[in-house]
C-alpha positions in Angstrom: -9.5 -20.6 15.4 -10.5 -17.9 12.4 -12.8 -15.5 13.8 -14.1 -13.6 10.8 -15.0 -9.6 10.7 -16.2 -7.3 7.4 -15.1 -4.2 7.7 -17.1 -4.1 3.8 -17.9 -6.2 1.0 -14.6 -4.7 -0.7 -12.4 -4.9 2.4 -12.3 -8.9 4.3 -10.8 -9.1 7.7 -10.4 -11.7 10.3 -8.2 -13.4 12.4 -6.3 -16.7 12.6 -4.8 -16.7 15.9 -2.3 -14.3 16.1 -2.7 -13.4 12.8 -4.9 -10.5 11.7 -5.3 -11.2 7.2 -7.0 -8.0 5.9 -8.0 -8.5 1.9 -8.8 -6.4 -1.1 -12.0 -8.0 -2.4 -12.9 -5.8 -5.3 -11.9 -8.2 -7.8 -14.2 -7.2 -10.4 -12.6 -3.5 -10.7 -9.1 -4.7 -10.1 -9.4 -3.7 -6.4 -9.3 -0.6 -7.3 -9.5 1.8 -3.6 -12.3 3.8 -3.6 -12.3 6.4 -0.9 -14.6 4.3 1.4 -12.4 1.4 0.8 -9.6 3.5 2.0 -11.3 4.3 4.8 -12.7 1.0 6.0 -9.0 -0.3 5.5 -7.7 2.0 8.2 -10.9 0.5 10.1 -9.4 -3.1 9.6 -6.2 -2.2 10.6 -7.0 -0.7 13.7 -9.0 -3.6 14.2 -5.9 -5.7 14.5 -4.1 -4.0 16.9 -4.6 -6.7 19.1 -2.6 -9.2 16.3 1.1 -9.6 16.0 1.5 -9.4 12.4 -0.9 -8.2 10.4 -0.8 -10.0 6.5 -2.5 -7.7 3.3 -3.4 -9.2 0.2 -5.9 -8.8 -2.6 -8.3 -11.3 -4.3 -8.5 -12.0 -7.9 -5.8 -11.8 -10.7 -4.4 -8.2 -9.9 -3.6 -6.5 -6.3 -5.1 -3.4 -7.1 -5.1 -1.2 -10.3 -5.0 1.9 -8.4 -7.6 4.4 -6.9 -11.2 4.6 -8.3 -11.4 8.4 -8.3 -10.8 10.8 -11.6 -9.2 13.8 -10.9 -11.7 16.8 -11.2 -11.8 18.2 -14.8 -10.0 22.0 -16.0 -12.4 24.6 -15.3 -14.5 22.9 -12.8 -13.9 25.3 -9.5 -12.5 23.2 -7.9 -10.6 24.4 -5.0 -7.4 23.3 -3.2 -9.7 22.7 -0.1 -11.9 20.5 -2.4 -9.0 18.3 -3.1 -7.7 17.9 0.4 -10.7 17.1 1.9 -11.8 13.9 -1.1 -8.7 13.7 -2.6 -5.9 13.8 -0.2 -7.5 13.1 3.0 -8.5 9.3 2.7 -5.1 8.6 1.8 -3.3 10.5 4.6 -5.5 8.9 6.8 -4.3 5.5 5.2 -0.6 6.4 5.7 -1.7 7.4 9.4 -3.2 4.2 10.0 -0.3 2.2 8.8 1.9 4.8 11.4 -0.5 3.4 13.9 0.3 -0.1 13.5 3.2 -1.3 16.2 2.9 -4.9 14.7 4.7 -5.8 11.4 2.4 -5.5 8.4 3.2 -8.3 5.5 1.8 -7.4 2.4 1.5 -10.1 -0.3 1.6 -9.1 -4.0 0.2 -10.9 -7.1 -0.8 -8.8 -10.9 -0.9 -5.2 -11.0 0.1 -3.3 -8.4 -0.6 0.0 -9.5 -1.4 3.4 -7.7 -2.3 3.4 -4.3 -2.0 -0.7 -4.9 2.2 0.2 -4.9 1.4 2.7 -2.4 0.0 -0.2 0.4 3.1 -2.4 -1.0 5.5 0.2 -0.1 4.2 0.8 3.1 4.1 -2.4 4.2 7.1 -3.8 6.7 7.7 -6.5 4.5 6.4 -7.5 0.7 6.5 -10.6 -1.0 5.5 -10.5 -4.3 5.2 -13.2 -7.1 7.2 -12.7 -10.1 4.2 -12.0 -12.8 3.6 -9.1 -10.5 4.2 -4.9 -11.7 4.5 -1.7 -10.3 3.3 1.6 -11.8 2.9 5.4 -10.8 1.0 6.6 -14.1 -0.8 9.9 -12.5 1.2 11.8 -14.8 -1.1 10.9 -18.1 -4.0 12.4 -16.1 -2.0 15.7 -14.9 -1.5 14.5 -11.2 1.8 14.9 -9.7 2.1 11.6 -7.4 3.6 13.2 -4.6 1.7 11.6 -2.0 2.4 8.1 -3.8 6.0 9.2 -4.2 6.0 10.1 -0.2 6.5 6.0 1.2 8.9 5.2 -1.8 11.7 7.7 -0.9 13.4 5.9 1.5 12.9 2.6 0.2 14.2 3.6 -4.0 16.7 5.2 -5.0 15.9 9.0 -6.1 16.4 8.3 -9.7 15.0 4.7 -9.9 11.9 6.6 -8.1 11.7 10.0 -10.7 12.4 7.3 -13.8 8.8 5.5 -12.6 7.4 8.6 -12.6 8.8 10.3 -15.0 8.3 7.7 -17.7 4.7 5.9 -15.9 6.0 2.7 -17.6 5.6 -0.9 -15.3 8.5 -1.7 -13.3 8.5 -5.4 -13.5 9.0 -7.4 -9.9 12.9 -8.0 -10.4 13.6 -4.5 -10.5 10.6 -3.6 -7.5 13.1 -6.1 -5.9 16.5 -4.5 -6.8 15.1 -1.0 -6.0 13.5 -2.5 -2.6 10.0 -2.0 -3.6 9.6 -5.5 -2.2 11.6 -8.0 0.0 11.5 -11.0 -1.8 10.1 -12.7 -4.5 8.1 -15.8 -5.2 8.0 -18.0 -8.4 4.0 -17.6 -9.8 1.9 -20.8 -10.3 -1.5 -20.9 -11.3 -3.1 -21.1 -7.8 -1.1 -18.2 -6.0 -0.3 -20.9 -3.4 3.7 -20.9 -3.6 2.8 -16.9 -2.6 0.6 -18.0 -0.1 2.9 -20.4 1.6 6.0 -18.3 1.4 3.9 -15.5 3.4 2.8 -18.5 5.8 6.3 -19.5 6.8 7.9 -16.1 7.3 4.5 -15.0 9.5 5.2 -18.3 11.8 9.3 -17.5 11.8 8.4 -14.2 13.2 5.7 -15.3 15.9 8.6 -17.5 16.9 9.9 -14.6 18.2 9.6 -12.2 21.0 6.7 -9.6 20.8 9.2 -6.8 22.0 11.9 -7.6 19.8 9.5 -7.3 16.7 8.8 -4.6 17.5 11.7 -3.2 18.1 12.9 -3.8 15.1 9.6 -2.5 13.0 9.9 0.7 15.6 14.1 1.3 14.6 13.1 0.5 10.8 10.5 3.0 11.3 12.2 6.2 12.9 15.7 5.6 11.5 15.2 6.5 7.7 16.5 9.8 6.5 12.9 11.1 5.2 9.8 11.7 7.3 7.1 9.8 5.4 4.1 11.7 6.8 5.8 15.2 6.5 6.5 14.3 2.7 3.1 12.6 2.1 1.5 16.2 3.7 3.7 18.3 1.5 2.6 16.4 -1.4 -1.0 16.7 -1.0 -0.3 20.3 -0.7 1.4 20.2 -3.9 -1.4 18.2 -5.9 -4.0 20.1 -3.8 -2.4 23.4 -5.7 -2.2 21.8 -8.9 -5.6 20.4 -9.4 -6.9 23.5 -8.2 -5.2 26.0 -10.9 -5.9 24.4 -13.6 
């Protein structure tokens, strides 16, 4: 039984059994987050806490393009406590969210995943992505550092796979995303997106197969046992960008 829930016309949740699906439905922008959306996806996802796994995914052509929110111009007065509060904030309370979620999230990645949209990839427990799909971390055209973005990626790429993305903002195509451990696996793209869709189907009912405490055992150890503490970093790099806006 699929009981259905919108958490907002951009963000589609509802749940399949034991199966919470939460969707980026923006298609016409790319998906890209606004703040709202960013909100109402922490909304969804503590929505599912009652799910054991929780699947992400994105309608249209392209996961998400990145955040729909230009950086405030030079000389505006804009302060660093402007920035934390509508720049930072939704996203640390994203990264929270995802902190809050004991159940594995699978994220499922088609297109562009770009921004916050390699962000949500990162974070998720496990990522399958189809193999038309990119990464990107551009902020640095538009004078952002993407420290907060950069905050979920260092324990899962290697420190100078990670400053070459940023460094350079080129696309990372998927095989390297999957040589760097951006994603888990990948899937072969068809037209439909249904080889993606089935691959995430079979690996959701391999792990409900399985004990609820072991799952979570394992997404608890995979959580605590990296060298880096994702929220410390994502908080020192929102002080970082907060500084940065705000002196120019």
């Amino acid at each position: 039984m699929s009981v259905h829930h919108q958490s907002s016309p951009w963000i589609l949740a509802s749940h399949q059994g034991d199966i919470s699906f939460i969707t980026l439905n923006r298609v016409d922008e790319g998906n890209r987050v606004t703040n709202q959306m960013a909100l109402d996806l922490c909304l969804a996802l503590d929505a599912s806490n009652q799910s054991r796994v929780i699947v992400l995914n994105a309608n249209g052509s392209e996961f998400c393009l990145g955040r729909d929110m230009p950086p405030p111009k030079p000389g505006s007065g804009t302060t660093a406590q402007d920035v934390l509060k509508n720049d930072t904030e939704p996203v640390l309370k994203l990264f929270d969210a995802f902190n809050r979620c004991v159940q594995p999230v699978v994220c499922a990645v088609q297109g562009k995943a770009w921004g916050i949209g390699m962000v949500l990839a990162a974070v998720a427990d496990v990522t399958l992505a189809s193999t038309n799909s990119t990464f990107r971390l551009r902020e640095l055209e538009r004078g952002i550092p993407p420290c907060i973005a950069m905050a979920p990626l260092l324990d899962r790429m290697p420190v100078k796979a990670l400053a070459h993305l940023v460094f350079s903002t080129q696309e990372m195509n998927a095989a390297t995303a999957l040589t760097t451990g951006v994603v888990s696996q990948l899937v072969n793209q068809d037209a439909a997106g249904q080889l993606l869709t089935q691959e995430v189907a079979a690996l959701t009912q391999m792990m409900l197969s399985f004990p609820d405490a072991s799952i979570q055992a394992v997404k608890h150890y995979l959580k605590t046992a990296p060298r880096y503490h994702e929220t410390n970093a994502a908080h020192y790099g929102a002080s970082l960008l907060a500084n940065v806006l705000s002196s120019r």
